[in-house]
C-alpha positions as CSV (number, residue, x, y, z in Angstrom):
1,X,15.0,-5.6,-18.7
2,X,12.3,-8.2,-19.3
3,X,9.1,-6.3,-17.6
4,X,9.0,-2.9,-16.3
5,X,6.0,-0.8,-14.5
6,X,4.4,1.6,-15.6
7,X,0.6,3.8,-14.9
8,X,-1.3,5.4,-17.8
9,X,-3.0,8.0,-15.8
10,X,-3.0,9.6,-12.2
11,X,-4.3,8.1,-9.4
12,X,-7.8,9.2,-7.7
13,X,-8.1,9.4,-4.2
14,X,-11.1,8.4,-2.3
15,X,-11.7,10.9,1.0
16,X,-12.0,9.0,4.2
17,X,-15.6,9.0,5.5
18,X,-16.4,10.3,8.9
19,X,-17.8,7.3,11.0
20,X,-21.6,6.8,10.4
21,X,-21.4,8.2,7.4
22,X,-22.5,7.6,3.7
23,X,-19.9,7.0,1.3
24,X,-21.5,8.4,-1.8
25,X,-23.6,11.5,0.3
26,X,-20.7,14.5,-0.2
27,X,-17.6,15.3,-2.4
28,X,-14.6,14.3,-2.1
29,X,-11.1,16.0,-1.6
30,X,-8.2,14.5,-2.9
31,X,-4.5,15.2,-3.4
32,X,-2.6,13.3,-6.1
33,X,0.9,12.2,-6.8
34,X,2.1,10.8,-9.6
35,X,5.7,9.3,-10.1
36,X,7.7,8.1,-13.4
37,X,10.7,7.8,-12.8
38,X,11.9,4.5,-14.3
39,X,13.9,5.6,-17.0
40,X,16.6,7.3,-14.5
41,X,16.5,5.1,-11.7
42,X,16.0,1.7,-13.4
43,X,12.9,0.4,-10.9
44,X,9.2,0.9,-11.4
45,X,6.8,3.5,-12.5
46,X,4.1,3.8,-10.1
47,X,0.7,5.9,-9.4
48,X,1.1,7.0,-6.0
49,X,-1.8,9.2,-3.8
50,X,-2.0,10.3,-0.6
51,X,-5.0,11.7,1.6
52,X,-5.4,13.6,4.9
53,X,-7.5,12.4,8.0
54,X,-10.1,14.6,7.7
55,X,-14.5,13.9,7.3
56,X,-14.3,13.1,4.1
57,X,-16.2,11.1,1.8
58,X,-16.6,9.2,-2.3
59,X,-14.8,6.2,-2.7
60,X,-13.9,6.0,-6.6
61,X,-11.3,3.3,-7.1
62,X,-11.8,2.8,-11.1
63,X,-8.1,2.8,-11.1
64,X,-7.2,0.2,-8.6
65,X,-9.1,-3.9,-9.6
66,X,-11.6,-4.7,-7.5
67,X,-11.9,-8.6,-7.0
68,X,-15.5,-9.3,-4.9
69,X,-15.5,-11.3,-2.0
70,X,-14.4,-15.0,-2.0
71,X,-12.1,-14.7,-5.3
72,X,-11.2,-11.7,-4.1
73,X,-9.5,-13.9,-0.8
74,X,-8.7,-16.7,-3.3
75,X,-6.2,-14.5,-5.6
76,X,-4.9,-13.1,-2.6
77,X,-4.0,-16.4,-1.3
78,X,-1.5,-17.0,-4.1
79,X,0.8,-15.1,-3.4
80,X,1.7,-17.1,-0.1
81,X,2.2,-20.2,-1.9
82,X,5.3,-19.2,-3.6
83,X,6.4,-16.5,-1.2
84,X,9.9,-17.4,-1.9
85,X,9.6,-16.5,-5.7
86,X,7.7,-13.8,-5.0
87,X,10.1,-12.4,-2.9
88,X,13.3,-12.9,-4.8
89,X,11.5,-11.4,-8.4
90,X,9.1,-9.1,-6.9
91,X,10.0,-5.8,-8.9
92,X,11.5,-2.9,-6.0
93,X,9.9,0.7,-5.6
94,X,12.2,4.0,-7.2
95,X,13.6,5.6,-3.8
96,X,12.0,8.7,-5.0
97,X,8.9,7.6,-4.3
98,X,9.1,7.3,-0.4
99,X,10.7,10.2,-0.5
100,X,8.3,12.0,-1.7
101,X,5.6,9.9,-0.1
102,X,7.0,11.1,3.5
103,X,7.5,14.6,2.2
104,X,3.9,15.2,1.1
105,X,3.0,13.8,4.7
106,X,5.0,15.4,6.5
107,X,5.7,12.2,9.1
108,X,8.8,13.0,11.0
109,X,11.1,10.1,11.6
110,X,10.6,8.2,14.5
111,X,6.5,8.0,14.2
112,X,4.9,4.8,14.0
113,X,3.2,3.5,10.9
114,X,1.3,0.8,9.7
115,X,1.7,-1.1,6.4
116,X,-1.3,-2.9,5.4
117,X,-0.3,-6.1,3.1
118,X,3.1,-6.1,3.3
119,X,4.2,-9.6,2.0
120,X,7.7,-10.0,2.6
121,X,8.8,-6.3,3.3
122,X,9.4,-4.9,-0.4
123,X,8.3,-1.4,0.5
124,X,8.6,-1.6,4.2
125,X,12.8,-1.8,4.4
126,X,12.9,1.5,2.6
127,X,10.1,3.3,5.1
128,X,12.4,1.8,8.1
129,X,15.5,2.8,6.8
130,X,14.4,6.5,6.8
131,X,14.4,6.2,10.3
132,X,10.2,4.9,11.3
133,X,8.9,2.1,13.1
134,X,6.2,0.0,11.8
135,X,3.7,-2.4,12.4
136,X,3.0,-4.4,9.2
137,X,0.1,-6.7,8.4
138,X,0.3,-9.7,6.5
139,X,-2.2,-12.6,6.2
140,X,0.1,-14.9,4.7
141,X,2.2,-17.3,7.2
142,X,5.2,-17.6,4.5
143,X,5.2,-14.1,3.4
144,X,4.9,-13.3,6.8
145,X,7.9,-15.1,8.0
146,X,10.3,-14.2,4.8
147,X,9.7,-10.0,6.0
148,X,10.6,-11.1,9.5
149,X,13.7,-12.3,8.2
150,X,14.1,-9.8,5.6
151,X,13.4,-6.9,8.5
152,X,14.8,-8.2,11.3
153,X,17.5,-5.6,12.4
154,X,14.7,-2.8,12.1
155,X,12.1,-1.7,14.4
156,X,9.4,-3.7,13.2
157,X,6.6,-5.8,14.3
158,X,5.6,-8.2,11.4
159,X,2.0,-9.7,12.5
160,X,0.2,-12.4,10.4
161,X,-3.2,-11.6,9.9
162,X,-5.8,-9.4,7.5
163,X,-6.2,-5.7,7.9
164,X,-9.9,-6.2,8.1
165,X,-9.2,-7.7,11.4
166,X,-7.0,-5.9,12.9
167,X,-7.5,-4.4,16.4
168,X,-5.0,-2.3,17.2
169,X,-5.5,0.6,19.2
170,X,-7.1,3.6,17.7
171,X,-6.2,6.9,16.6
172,X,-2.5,5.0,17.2
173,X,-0.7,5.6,13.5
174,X,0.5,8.9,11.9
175,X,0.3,7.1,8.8
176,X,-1.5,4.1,7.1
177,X,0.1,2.9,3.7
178,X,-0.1,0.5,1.4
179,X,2.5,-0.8,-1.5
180,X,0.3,-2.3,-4.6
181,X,-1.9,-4.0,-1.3
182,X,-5.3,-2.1,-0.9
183,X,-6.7,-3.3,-3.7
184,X,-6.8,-7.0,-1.5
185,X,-8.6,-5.0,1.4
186,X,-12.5,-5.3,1.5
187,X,-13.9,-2.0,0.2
188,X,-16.8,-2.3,2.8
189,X,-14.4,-1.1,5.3
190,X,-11.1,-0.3,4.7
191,X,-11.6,3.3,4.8
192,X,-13.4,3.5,8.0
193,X,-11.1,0.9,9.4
194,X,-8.1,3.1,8.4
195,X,-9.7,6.0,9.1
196,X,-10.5,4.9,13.6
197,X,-6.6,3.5,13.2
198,X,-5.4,6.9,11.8
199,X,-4.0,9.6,14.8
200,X,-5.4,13.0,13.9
201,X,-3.8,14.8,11.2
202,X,-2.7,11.2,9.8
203,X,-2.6,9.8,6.3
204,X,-3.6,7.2,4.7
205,X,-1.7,6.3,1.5
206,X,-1.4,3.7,-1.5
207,X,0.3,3.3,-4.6
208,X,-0.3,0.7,-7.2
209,X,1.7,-0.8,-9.9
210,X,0.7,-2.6,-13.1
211,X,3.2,-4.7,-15.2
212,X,4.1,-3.9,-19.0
213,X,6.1,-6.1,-20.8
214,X,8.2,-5.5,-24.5
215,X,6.1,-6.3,-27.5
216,X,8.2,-9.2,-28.5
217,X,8.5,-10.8,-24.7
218,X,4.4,-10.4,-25.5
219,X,4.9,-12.2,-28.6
220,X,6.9,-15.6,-27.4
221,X,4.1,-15.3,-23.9
């Protein structure tokens, strides 16, 4: 296997602030989940967290890169113009992980959910074939229409445009999740956006994933 995933160290979770509020003013509470499982399964090692609806507050994403503003859209924009590629090496998700994922939650099958950066439906086939229905996001018009055909025989609604954006109705969502995508989401408001999105007693959750490669692939890149 030429590249695998892997995370060095656990994931922190920010809380989700309460509208109006300050998102440095109070502690946090977090709960995080931590999955390495690549050496049994044969996919990717990931950092995975997962946080309840609740006042909360302290967004510290050291962890997850942080791109500002207009690069931040410019490196996003990449991945659209070689959707194909990206969906045909795009390294998949251990099945552990969204099983655990809907464990820790709790979302019975059936709810709806909301994937935020889906791209062409990676980690959203896996959600779907537990038995949910989703409404992903996706700002890229390729990407978008590869996980349409990728998803098509699920319950799925596939919409082309940024999280950031999105009106949906609120309090609509048992859970909000993200696959290696909320790093792409302004930090000005993606909690708070999640957070008026979110049902009560939802989630919110993301996991990341960073690529290592063998010291003598290194070598010859």
């Amino acid at each position: 296997m030429l590249g695998s995933t892997e995370c060095s160290e656990l994931v922190p979770v920010a809380g989700l602030p309460s509208a109006g509020s300050d998102l440095l003013s109070a502690p946090r509470r977090s709960l995080t989940v931590a999955y390495d499982r690549s050496e049994r399964t044969g996919g990717p090692t990931a950092g995975a967290a997962v946080t309840q609806k609740r006042s909360m507050e302290g967004e510290r994403d050291r962890f997850f890169a942080r791109p500002a503003g207009s690069e931040r859209e410019r490196l996003r924009a990449t991945f659209d113009e070689v959707a194909g590629l990206y969906d045909a090496a795009r390294p998949r998700y251990p099945h552990a992980l969204y099983d655990d994922l809907l464990e820790l939650t709790g979302v019975r099958p059936g709810a709806r959910l909301l994937e935020v950066g889906c791209a062409t439906g990676i980690a959203t086939r896996p959600v779907l074939e537990r038995g949910y229905e989703l409404v992903c996001l996706e700002p890229g018009r390729r990407l978008a229409a590869i996980a349409r055909r990728n998803l098509r025989a699920h319950r799925v609604s596939v919409r082309c445009t940024h999280f950031e954006t999105f009106t949906g109705p609120p309090d609509r969502f048992e859970l909000v999740f993200a696959a290696t995508a909320w790093h792409w989401v302004d930090p000005e408001i993606r909690y708070r956006h999640a957070h008026a999105l979110l049902a009560s007693g939802g989630h919110l959750a993301f996991w990341n994933a960073l690529h290592a490669f063998p010291t003598r692939l290194r070598l010859v890149l």
